[in-house]
PAZA-106008 format. One line per 2 residues: number of its first residue (from 1); their letters; for each residue x negated, y negated, z negated of N, C-alpha, C. Coordinates in Angstrom, 3 decimals. Atoms other than C-alpha are relative to their C-alpha. Example, Ala and Ser with C-alpha at 12.3 -4.5 7.8 and 13.67 -1.06 7.14 Angstrom:
BEGIN
1) as) -0.890,1.190,0.000,-12.300,4.500,-7.800,-0.900,-1.200,0.000  0.820,1.190,0.060,-13.670,1.060,-7.140,0.770,-1.090,-0.730
This chain:
BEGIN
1) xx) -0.898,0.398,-1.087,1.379,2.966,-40.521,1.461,0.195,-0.359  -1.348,-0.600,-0.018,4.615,4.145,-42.391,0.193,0.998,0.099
3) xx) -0.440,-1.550,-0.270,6.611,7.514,-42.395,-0.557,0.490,1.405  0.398,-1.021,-0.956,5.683,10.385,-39.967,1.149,0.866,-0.249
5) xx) -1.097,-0.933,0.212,8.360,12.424,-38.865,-0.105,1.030,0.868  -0.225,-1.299,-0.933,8.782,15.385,-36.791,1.468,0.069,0.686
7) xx) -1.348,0.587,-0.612,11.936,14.611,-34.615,0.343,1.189,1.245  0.138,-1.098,-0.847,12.653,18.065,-32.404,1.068,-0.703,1.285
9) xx) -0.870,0.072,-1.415,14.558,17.007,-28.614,-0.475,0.540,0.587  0.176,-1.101,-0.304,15.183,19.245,-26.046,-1.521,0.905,-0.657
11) xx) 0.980,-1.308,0.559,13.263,21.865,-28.279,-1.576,-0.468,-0.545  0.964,0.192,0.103,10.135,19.773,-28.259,-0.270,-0.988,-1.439
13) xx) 0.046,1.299,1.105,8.541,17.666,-31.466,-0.668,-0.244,0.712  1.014,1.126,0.173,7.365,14.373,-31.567,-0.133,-0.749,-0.817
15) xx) 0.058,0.668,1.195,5.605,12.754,-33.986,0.098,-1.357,0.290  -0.509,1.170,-0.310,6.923,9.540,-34.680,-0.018,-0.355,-1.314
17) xx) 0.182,1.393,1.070,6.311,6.240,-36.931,1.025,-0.542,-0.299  -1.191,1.087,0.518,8.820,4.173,-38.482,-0.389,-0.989,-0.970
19) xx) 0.001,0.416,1.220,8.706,1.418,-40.678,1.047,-1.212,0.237  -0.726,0.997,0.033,10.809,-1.617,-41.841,1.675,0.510,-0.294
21) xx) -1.181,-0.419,0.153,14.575,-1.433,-42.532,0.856,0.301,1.242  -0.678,-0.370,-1.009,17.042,0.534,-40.322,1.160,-0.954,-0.034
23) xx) -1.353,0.465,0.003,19.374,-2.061,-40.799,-0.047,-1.421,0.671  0.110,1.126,-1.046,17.533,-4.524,-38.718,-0.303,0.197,1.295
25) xx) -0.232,-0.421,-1.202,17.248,-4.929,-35.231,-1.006,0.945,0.430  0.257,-1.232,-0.547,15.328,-1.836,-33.327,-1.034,-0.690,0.875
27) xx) 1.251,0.228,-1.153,11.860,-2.323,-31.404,-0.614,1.861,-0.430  1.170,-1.352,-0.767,10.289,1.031,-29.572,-0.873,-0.450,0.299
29) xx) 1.254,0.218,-0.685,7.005,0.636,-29.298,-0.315,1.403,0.926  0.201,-1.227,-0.772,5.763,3.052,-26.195,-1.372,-0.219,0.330
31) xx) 1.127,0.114,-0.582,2.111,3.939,-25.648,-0.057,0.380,1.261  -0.133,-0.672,-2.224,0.799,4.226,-21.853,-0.734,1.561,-0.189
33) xx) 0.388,-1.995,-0.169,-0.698,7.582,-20.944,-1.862,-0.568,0.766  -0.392,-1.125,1.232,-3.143,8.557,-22.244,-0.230,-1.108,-1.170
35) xx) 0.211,1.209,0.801,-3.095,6.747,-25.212,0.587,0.731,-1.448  -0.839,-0.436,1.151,-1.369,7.632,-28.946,1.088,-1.454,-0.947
37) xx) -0.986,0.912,0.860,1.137,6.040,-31.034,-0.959,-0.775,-1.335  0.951,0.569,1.514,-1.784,5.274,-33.582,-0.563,-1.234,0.676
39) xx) 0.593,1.044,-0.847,-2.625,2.614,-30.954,0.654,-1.349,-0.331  -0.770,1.350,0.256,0.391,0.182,-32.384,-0.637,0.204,-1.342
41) xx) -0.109,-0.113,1.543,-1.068,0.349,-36.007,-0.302,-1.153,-0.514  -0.141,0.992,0.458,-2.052,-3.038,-36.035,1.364,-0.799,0.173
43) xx) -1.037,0.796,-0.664,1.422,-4.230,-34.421,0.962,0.426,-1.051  -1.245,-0.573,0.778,4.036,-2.368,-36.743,0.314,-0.413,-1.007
45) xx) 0.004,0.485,1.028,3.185,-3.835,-39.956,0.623,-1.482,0.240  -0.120,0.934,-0.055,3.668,-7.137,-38.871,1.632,-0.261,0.593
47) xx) -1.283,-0.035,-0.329,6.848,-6.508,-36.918,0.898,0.957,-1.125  -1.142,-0.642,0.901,8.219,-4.275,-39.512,1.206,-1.204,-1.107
49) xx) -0.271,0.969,0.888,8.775,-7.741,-41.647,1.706,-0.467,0.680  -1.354,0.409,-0.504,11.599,-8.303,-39.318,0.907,0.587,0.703
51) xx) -0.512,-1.084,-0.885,12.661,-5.418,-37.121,-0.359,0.830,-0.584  0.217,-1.567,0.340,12.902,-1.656,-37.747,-1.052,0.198,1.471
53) xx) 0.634,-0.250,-1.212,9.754,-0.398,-35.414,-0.149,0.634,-0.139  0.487,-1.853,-0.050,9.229,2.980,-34.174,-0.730,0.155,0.898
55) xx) 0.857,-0.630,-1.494,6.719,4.192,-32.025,-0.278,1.883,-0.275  0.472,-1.097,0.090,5.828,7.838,-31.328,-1.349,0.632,1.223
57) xx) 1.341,-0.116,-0.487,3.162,9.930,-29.815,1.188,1.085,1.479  -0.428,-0.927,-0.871,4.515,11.299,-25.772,-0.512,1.630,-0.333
59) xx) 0.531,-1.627,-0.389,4.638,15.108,-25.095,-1.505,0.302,0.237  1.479,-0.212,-0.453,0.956,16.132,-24.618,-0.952,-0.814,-0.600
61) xx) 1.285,0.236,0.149,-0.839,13.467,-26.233,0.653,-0.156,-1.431  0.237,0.205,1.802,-1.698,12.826,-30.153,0.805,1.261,-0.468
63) xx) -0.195,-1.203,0.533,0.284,14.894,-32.378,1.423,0.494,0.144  -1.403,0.115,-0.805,3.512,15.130,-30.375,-0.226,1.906,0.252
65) xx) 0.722,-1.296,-0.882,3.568,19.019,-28.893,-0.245,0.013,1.146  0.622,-0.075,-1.376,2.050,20.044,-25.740,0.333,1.336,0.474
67) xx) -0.263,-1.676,-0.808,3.675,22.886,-23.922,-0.845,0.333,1.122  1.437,-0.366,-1.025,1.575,24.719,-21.740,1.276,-0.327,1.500
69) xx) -0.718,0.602,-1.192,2.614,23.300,-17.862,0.230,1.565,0.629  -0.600,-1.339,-0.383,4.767,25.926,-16.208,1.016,0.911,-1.031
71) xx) -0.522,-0.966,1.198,6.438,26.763,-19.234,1.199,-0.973,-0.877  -0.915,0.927,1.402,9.279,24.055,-20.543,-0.063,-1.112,0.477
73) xx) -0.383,1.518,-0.411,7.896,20.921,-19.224,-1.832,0.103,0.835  1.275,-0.077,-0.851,5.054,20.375,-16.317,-0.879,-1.613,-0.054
75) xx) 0.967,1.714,0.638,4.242,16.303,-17.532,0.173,-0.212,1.363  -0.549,0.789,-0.943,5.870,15.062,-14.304,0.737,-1.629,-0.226
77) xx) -0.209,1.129,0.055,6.797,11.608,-14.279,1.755,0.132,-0.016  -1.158,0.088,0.385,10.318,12.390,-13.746,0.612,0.672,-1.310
79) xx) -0.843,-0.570,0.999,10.767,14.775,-16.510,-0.635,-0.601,-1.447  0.457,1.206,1.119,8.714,11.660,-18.741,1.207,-0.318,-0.152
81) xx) -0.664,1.053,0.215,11.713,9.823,-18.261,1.288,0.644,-0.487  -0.940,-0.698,0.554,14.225,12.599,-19.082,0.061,0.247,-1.632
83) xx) 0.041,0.153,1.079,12.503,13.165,-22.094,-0.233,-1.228,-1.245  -0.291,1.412,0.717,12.687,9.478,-22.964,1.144,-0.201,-0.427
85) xx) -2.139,-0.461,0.647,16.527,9.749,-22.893,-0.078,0.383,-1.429  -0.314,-1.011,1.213,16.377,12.554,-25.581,-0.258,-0.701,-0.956
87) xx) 0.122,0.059,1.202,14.469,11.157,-27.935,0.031,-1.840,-0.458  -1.088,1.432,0.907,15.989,7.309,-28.237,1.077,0.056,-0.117
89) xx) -1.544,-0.182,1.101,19.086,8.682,-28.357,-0.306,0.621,-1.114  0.729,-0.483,1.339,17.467,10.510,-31.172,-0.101,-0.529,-0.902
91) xx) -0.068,0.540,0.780,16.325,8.084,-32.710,0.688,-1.247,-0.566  -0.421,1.394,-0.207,18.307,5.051,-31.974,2.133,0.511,-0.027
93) xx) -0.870,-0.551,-1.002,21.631,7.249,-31.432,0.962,-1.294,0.587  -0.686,1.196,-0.621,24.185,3.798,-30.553,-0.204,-1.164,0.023
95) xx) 0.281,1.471,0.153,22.227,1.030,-31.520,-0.617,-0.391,1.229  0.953,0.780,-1.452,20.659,-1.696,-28.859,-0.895,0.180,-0.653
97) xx) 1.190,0.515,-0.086,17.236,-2.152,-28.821,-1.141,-0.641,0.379  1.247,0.500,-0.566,13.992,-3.673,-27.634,-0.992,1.090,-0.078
99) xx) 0.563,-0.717,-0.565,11.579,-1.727,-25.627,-1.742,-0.550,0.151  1.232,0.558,-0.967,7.901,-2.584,-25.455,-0.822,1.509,0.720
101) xx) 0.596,-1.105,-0.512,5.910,-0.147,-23.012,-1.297,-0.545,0.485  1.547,0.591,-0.383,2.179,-0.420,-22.038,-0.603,0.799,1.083
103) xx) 0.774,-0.326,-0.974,0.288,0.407,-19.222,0.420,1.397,1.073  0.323,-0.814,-1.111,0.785,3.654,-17.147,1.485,0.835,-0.412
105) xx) -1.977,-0.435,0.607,4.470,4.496,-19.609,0.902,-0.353,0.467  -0.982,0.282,-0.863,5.851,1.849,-17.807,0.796,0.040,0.994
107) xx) -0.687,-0.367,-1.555,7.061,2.737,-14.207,0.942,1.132,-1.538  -1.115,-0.739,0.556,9.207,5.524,-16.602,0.754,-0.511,-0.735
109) xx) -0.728,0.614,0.764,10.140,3.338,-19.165,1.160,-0.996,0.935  -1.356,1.266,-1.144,11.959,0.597,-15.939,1.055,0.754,0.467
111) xx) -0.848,-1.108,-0.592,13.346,4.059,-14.902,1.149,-0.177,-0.855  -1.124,-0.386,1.029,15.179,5.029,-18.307,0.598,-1.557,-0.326
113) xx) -0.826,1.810,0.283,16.123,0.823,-18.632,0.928,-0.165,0.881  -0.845,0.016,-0.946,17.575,0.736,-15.376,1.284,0.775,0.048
115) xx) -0.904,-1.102,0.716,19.966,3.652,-16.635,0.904,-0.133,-0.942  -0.939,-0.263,1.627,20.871,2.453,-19.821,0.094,-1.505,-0.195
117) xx) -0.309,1.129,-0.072,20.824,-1.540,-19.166,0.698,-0.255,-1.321  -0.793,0.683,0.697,23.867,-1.736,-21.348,-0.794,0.204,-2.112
119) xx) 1.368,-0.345,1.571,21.151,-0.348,-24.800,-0.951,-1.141,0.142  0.828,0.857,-0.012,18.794,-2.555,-24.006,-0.042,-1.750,-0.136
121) xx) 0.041,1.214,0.316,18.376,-6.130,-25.631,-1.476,-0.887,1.192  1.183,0.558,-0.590,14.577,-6.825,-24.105,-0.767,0.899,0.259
123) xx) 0.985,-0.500,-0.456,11.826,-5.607,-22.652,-1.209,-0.255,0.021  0.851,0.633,0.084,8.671,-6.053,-22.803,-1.545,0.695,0.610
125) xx) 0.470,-1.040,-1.355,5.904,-4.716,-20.023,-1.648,-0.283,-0.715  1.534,0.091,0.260,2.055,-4.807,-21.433,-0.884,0.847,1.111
127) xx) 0.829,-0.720,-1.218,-0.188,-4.252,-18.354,0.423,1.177,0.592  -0.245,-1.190,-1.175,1.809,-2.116,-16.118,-0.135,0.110,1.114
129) xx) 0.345,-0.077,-1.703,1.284,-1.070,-12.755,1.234,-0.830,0.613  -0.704,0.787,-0.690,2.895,-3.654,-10.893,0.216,0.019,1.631
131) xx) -0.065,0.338,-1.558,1.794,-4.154,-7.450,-0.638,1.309,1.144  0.423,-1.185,-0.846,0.171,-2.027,-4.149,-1.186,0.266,-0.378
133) xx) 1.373,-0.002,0.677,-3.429,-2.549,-6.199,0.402,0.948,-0.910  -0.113,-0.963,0.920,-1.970,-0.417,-8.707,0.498,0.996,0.001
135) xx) -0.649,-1.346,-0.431,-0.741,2.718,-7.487,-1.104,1.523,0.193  0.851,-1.178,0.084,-3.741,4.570,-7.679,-0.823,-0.036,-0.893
137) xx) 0.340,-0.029,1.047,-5.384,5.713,-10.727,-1.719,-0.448,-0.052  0.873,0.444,0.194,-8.624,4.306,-11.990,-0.942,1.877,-0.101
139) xx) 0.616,-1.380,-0.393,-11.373,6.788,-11.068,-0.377,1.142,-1.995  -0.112,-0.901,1.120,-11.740,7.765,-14.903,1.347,0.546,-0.532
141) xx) -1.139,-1.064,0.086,-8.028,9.227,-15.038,-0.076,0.520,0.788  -0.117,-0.271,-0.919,-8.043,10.238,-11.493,-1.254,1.407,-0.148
143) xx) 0.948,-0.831,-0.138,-10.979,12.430,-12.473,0.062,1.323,-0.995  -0.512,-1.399,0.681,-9.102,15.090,-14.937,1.039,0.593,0.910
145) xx) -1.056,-1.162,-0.927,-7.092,16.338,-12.215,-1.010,0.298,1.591  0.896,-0.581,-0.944,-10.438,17.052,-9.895,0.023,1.325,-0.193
147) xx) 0.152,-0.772,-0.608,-10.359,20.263,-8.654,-1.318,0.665,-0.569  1.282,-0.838,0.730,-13.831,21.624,-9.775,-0.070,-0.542,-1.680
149) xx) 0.704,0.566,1.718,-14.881,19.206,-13.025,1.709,-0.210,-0.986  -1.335,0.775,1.022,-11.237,18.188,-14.272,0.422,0.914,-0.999
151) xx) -0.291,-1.176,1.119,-10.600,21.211,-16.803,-1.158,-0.115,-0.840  1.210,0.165,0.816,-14.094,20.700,-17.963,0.298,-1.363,-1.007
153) xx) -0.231,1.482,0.965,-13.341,16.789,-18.797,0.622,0.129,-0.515  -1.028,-0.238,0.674,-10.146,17.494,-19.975,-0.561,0.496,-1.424
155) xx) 0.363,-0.478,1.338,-11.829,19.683,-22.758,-1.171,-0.430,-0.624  1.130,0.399,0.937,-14.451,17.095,-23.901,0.368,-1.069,-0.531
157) xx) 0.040,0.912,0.688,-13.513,15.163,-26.655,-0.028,-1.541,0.361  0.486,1.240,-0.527,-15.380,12.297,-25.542,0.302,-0.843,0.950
159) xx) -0.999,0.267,-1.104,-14.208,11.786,-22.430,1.208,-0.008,-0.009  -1.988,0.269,0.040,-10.410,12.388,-22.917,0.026,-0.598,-0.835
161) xx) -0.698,1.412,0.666,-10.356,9.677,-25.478,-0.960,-0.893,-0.468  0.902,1.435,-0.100,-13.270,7.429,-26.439,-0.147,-0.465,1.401
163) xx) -0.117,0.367,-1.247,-14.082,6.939,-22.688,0.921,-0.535,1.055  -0.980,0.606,-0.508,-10.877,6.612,-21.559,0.816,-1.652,-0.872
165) xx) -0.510,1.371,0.464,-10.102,3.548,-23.982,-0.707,-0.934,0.288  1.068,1.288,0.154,-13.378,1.845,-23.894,-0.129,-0.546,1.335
167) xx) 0.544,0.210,-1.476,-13.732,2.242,-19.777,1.045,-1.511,0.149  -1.182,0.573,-0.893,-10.397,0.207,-19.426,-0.040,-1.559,-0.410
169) xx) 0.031,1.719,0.459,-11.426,-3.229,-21.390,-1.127,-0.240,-0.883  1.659,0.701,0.947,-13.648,-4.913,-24.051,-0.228,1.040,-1.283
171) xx) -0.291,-0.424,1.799,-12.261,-2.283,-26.974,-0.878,0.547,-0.373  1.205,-0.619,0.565,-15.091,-1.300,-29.192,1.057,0.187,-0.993
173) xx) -0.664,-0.975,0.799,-13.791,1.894,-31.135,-0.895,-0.173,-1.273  0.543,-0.907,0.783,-14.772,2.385,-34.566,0.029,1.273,-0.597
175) xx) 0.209,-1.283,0.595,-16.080,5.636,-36.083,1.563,0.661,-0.516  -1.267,-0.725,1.166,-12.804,6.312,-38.250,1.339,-0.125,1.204
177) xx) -1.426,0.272,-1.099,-10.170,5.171,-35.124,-0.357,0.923,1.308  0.331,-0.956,-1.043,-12.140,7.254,-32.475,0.496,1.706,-0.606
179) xx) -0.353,-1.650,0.122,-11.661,10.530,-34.807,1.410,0.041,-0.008  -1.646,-0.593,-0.334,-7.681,10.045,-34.484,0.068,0.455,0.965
181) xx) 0.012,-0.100,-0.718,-8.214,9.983,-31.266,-0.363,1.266,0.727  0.486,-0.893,-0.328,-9.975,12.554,-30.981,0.019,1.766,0.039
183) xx) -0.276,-1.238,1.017,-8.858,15.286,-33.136,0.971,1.033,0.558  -0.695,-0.727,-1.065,-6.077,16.326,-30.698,-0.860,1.264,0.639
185) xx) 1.028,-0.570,-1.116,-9.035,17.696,-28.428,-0.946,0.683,-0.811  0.416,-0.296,1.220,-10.636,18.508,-31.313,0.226,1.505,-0.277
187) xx) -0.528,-1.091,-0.030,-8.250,21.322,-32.272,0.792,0.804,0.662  -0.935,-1.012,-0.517,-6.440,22.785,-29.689,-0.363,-0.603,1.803
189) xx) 0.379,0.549,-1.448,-7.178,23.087,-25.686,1.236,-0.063,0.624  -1.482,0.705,-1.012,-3.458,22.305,-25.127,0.225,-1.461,0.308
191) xx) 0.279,1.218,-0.135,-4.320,18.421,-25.353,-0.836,-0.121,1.122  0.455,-0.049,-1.498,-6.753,19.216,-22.302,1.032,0.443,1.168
193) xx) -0.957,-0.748,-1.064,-4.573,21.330,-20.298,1.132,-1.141,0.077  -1.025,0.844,-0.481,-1.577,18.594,-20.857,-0.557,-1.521,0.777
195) xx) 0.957,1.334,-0.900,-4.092,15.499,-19.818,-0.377,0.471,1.372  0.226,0.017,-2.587,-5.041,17.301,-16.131,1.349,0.223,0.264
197) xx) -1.498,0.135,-0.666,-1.215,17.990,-15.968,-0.073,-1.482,0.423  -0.619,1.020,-0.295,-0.293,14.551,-16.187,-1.022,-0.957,0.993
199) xx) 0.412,0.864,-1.002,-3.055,12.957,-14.531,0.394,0.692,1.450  0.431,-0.442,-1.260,-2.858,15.702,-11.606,2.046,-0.799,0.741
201) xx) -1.196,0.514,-0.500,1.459,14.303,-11.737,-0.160,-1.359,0.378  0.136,1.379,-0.259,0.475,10.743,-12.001,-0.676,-0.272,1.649
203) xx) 0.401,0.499,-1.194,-1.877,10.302,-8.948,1.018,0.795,1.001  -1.380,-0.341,-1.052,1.393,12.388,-6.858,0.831,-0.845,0.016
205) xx) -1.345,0.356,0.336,3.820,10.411,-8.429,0.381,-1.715,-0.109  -0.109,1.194,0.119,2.937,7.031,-9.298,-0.021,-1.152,1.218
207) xx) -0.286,0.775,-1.012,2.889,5.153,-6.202,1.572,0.172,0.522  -1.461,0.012,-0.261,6.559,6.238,-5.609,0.390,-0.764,-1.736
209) xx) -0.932,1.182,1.427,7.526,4.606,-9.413,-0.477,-1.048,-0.331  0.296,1.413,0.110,5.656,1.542,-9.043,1.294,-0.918,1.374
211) xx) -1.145,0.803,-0.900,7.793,0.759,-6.119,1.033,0.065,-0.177  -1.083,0.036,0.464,10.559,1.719,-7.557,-0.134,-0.556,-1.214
213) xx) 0.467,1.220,1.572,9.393,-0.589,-10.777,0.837,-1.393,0.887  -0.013,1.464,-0.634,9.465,-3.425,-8.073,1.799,-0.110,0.091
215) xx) -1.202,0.043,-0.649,13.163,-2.243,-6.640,0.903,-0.618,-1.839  -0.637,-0.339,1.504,14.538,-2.000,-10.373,-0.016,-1.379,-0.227
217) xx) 0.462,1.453,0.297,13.119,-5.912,-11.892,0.375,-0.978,1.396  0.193,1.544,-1.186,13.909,-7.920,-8.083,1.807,-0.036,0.457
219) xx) -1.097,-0.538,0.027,17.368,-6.077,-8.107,1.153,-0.907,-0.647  -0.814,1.046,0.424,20.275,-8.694,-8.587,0.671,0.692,-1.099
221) xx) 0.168,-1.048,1.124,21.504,-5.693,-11.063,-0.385,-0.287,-0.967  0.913,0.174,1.200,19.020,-6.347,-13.138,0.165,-0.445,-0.728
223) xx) -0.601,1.011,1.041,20.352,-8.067,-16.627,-0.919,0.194,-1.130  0.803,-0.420,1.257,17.526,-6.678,-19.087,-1.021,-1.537,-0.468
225) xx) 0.831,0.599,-0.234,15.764,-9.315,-20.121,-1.509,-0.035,-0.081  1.075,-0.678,-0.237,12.027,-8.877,-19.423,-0.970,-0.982,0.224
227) xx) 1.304,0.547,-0.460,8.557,-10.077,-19.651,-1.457,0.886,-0.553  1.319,-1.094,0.087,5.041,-8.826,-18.841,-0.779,-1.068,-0.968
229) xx) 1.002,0.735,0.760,1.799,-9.878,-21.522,-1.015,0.769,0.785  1.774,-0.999,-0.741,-1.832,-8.957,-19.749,-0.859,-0.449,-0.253
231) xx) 1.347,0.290,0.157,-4.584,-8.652,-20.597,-1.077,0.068,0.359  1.248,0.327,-0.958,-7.146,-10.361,-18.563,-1.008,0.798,-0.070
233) xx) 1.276,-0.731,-0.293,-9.924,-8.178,-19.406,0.251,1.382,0.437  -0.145,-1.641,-0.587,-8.040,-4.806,-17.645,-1.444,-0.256,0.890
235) xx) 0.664,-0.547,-0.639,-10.668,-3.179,-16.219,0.711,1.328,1.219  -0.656,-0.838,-0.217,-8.301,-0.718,-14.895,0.927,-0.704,1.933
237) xx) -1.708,0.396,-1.199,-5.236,-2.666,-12.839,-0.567,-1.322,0.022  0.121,0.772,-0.306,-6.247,-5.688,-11.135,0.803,-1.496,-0.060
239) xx) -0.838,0.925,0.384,-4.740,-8.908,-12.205,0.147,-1.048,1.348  -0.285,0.450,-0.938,-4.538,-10.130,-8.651,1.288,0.164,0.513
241) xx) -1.398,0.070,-0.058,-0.760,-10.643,-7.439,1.216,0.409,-0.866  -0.781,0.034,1.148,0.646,-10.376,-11.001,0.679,-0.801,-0.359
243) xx) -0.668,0.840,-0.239,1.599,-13.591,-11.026,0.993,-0.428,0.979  -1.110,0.545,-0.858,3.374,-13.999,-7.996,1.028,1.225,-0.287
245) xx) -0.926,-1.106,0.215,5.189,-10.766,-8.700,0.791,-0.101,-1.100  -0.983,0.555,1.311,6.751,-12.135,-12.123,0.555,-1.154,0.377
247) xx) -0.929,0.912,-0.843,7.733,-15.051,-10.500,0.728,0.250,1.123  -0.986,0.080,-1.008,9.391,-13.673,-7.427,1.387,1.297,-1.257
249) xx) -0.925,-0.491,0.859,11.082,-11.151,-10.122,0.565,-0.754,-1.188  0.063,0.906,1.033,11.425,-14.228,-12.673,0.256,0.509,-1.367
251) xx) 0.062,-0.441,1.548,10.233,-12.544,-15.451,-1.121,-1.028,-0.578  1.516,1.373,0.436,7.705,-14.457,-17.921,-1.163,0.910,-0.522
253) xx) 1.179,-0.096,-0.394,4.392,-13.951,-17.712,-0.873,-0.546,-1.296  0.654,0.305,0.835,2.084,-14.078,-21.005,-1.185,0.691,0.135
255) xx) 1.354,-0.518,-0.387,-1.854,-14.086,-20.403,-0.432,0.110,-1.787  0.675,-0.150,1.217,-3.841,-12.706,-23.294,-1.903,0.019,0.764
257) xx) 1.163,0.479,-0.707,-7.706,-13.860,-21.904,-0.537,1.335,-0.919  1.225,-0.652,0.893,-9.387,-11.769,-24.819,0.298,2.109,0.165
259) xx) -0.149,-1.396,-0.119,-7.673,-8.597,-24.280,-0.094,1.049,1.325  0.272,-0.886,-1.145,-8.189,-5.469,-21.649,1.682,0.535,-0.104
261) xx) -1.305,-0.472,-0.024,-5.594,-3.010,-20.882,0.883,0.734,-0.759  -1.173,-0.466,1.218,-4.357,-1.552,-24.152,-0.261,-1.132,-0.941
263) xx) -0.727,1.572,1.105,-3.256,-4.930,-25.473,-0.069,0.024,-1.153  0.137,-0.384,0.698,-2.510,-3.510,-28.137,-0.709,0.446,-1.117
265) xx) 1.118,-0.019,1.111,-5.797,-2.399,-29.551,-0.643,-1.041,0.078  1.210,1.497,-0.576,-7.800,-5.783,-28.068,0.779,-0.754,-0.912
267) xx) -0.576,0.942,0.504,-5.009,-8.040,-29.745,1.272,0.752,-0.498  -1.009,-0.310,0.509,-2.705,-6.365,-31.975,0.973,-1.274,-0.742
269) xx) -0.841,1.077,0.660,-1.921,-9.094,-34.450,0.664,-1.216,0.967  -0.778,0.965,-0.574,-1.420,-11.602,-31.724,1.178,0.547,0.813
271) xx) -1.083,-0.982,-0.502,0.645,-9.118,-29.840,1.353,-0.123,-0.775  -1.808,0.285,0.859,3.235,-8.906,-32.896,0.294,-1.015,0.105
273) xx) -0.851,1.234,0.247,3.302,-12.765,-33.148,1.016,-0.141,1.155  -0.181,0.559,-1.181,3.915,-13.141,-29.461,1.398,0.979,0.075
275) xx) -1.438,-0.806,-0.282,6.634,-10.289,-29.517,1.207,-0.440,-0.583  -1.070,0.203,0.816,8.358,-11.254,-32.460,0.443,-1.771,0.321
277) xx) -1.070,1.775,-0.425,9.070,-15.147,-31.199,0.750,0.146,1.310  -1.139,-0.164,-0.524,9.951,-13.513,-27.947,1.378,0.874,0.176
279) xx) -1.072,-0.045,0.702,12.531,-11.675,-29.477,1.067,-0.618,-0.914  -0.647,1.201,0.931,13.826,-14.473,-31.723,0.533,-1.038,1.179
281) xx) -0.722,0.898,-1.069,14.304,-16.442,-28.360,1.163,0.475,0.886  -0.972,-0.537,-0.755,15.868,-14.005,-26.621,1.324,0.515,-0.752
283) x) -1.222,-0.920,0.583,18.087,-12.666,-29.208,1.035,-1.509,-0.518
């Protein structure tokens, strides 16, 4: 996938990808939650040919660190988006860039865009919670921040990451891509403990930053330019009033039929083509 770096903001590392020359234009790739940065590995190569692309792994999941909650950082949705700040000025410190974010990253990622407008070249939204269908978590996230079983799931392998990829679309893991996945949970029960944080913040939190997704994108304000790609086979977020919601926000709207909700792994290669022409249009 390219270099691995160790990049310390406020106090915390995250591991983070790079490849391609820094001397061309700048694409962030952002995984959704939970998910890892090893999730763009088909996308990077292909965009590296023309853009510098970086993706990294959030606080808590893959091989990013995971502070214990109560202690530095509690995996709240608002202090996602604080520590989004840190680390593209980090890595990006004055350049523009292009933003793609996927699935459950987004509501934080429209946050830190809305903020920094004048950084931002494009955007680019892969199955995010959009509408009032999507404000509440699919019962397999919603179920590491249960009260009796959710500390248990949290610390089984299986469940915190084969299960959670495969539930959400068509993606059949193989053997060697499930143990990245896995290995987090694997060695250390701070990858559990940060997965019931964030799910137990997400189902508090996310119905207040989907609507504030909507306010942000319908907002005459708004100058980023922006479009969602989805993929028809979410199992997750309902592709019912997705369309009218990119058209009353007139963003554009790219269906991927074959893919679920991490785009990304269902259709990587077409993913880069589709990114990299709409970056070439927009730029």
């Amino acid at each position: 996938m390219g270099a691995g770096s160790q990049i310390s903001a406020d106090a915390f590392k995250w591991f983070c990808v790079e490849s391609g020359s820094p001397d061309k234009p700048t694409v962030i790739l952002i995984h959704g939650f939970p998910s890892q940065a090893y999730s763009y590995r088909k996308v990077i190569p292909a965009l590296a040919k023309s853009y510098h692309a970086i993706t990294f792994d959030w606080l808590g999941f893959g091989f990013s660190d995971k502070p214990q909650p109560k202690y530095g950082f509690d995996y709240t949705l608002d202090e996602y988006a604080e520590s989004l700040e840190s680390i593209i000025k980090e890595l990006t410190a004055d350049k523009k860039i292009s933003i793609v974010a996927q699935g459950y990253s987004a509501p934080v990622v429209v946050k830190y865009a809305s903020q920094h407008q004048d950084k931002i070249s494009n955007l680019v939204l892969l199955n995010p919670p959009l509408t009032a269908k999507h404000t509440k978590l699919p019962s397999t996230l919603s179920a590491f921040s249960n009260f009796l079983l959710g500390e248990i799931f949290c610390q089984d392998p299986l469940r915190a990451s084969d299960k959670v990829l495969t539930s959400s679309g068509p993606y059949k893991m193989k053997e060697e891509d499930a143990m990245v996945y896995r290995r987090p949970y694997l060695t250390s029960g701070s990858s559990g403990f940060a997965l019931k944080a964030i799910s137990s913040a997400m189902s508090k939190q996310l119905k207040t930053y989907v609507e504030e997704t909507k306010k942000v994108l319908t907002d005459g304000d708004w100058k980023v330019k922006t479009a969602v790609c989805w993929g028809q086979r979410d199992r997750w977020l309902s592709y019912d009033g997705v369309e009218e919601f990119c058209r009353d926000c007139k963003l554009r709207l790219v269906e991927l039929p074959m893919a679920g909700h991490h785009v990304q792994e269902d259709s990587g290669e077409e993913l880069a083509e589709l990114l990299a022409g709409f970056f070439r249009k927009r730029g």
